[in-house]
N, C-alpha and C positions, 0 to 999 in steps of 0.2 A: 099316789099309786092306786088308790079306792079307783079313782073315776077312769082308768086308763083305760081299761076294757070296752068300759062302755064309749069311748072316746076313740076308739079305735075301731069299733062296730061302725059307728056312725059314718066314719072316714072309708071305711071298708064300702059298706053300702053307697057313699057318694060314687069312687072309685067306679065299682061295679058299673054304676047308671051312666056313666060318663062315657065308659068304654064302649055302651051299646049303641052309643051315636057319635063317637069324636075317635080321629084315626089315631093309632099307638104312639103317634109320635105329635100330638097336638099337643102344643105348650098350656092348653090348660089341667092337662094330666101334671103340671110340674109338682105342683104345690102340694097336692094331694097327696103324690107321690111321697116329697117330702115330710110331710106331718105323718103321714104311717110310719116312716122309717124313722123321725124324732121317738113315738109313742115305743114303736119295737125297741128301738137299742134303751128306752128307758126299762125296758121290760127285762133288757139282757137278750134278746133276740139278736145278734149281733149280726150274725149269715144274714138274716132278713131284714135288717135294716140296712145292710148295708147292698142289698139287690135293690131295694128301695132307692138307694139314696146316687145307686150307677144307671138306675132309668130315668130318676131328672137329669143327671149328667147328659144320657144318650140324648135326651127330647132336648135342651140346651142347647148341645153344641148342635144339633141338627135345624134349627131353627135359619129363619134366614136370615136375619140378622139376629145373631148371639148377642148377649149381653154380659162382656166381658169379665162385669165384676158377681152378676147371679153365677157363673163358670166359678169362679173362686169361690163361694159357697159353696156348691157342691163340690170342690175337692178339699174345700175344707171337712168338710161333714164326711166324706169319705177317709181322709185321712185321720177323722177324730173316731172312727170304729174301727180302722187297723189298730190304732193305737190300743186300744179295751182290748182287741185280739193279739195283742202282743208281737205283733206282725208289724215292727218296726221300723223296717226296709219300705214297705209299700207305704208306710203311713208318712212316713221324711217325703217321699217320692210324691206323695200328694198334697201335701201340705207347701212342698216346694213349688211345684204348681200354681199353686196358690197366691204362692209370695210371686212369681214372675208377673201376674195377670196385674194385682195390684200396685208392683212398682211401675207396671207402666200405664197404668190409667188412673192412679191417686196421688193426692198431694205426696210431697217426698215425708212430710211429718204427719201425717195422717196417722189416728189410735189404730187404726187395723193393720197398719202394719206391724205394727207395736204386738198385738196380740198375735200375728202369723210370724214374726220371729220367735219369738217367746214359744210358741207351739212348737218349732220348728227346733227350737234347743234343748226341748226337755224332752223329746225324741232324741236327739243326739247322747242327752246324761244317759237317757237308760239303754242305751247302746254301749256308752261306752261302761257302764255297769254291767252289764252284760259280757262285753269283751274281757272287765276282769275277775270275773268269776271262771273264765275261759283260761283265764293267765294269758290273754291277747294284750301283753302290756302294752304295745305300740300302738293299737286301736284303739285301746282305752282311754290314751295319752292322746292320740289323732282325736277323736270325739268328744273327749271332755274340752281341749282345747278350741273348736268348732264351735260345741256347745256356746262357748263363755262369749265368743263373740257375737254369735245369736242376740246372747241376752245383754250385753252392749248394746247393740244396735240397738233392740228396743227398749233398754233406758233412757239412750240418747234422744231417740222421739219421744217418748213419757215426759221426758225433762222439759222438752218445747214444746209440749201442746196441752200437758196437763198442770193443773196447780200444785204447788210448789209441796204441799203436804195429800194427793191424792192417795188413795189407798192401794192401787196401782202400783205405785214405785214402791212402796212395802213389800212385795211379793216380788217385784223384781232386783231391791237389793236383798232379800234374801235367800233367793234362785242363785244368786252369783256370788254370796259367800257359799252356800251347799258347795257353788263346784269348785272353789276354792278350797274350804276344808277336802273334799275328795282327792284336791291335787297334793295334800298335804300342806298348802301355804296357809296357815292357821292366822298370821298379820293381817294380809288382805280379805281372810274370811271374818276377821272381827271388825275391821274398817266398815264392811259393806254390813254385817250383822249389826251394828251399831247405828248406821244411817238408819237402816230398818227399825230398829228398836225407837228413834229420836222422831221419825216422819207415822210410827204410830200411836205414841203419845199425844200427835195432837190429831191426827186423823181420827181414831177410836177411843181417846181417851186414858187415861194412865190405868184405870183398873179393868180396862175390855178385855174378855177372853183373848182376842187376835193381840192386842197390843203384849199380855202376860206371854204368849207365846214365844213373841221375839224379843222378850226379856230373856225369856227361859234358854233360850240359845242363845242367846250372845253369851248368857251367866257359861254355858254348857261348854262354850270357846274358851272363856279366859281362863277358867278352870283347867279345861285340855292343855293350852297353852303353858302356862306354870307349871304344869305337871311336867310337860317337855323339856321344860326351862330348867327347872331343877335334877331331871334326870340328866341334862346335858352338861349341868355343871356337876355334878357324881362324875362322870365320865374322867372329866376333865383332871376332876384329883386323881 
């Protein structure tokens, strides 16, 4: 955080000198563009990073031959400052974007699309968190549902194009118990809590912070779970 300012001076004053000779829309304005708008949303400048980050968009698509996959970067990066702005709608909306460009100019198992699904479902969870805080149970139920197959999808490429204990698939079997326990199916959120727990034992070690974590919740399931189990048999008597 120290060096930003002065990192962002520098980019600034590039900026400046660029414009006094290259026209608004000359694609060496992109980059520039880009790294103020990285520096601002680290800053929390959100509104300015993100005019930032819709002027390499405009210089992009205005070029004469676009470069379909720098396009999906900038609405990824656009859709990743909706998101910090809580503006969920627009951020799905660009992020999808995103996903379209890339399923059709990269391999079908490509890691990026792995990480643009993934983006694209945890927009969906907190929507549909969102809807139940609203009492929109049906939207809630629509989007968390949405959500899960998001993050299918990108386990299913994780699975084929990463190694078999990546740290990757940690975060994505336990992206997909979260929305499992949300849905209430507490079984299938300890299955997926459990691969996560098993693939970071050897990814980070058994005593890693990140591996203790998904001990800590799987322990925080089965716990939940029994609890359920026993109040359902009280019921029962």
């Amino acid at each position: 955080m120290n060096n930003l300012p002065e990192a962002l001076s520098h980019y600034e004053k590039s900026l400046t000198i660029k414009q006094s000779y290259m026209s608004p829309t000359d694609s060496r304005l992109s980059s520039t563009y880009s790294n103020i708008g990285g520096i601002f949303k680290e800053l929390n400048r959100l509104d300015v990073a993100l005019q930032c980050y819709q002027c390499v968009l405009k210089i992009d698509l205005g070029m004469p031959e676009p470069n379909p996959l720098e396009i999906a970067i900038d609405y990824n990066n656009i859709g990743s400052v909706f998101d910090e702005q809580g503006k969920y709608s627009e951020a799905l909306h660009s992020y999808k974007e995103a996903l379209e460009i890339k399923l059709d100019y990269l391999p079908p198992h490509h890691s990026s699309l792995a990480t643009t699904y993934s983006n694209i479902a945890l927009i969906l969870r907190k929507m549909g968190s969102e809807a139940a805080e609203r009492h929109q149970y049906e939207s809630e139920r629509s989007n968390y549902k949405e959500a899960l197959s998001h993050y299918e999808k990108a386990l299913n490429i994780q699975e084929k194009s990463l190694p078999t204990n990546h740290p990757s698939l940690v975060l994505t079997h336990y992206n997909i118990a979260r929305l499992y326990e949300m849905q209430k199916n507490e079984l299938k959120a300890i299955e997926h809590a459990e691969k996560a727990d098993d693939i970071a034992k050897v990814a980070f070690g058994m005593d890693h912070p990140e591996r203790k974590k998904r001990q800590n919740y799987l322990e925080e399931l089965e716990k939940k779970r029994s609890s359920l189990m026993r109040r359902a048999g009280i019921v029962r008597k």
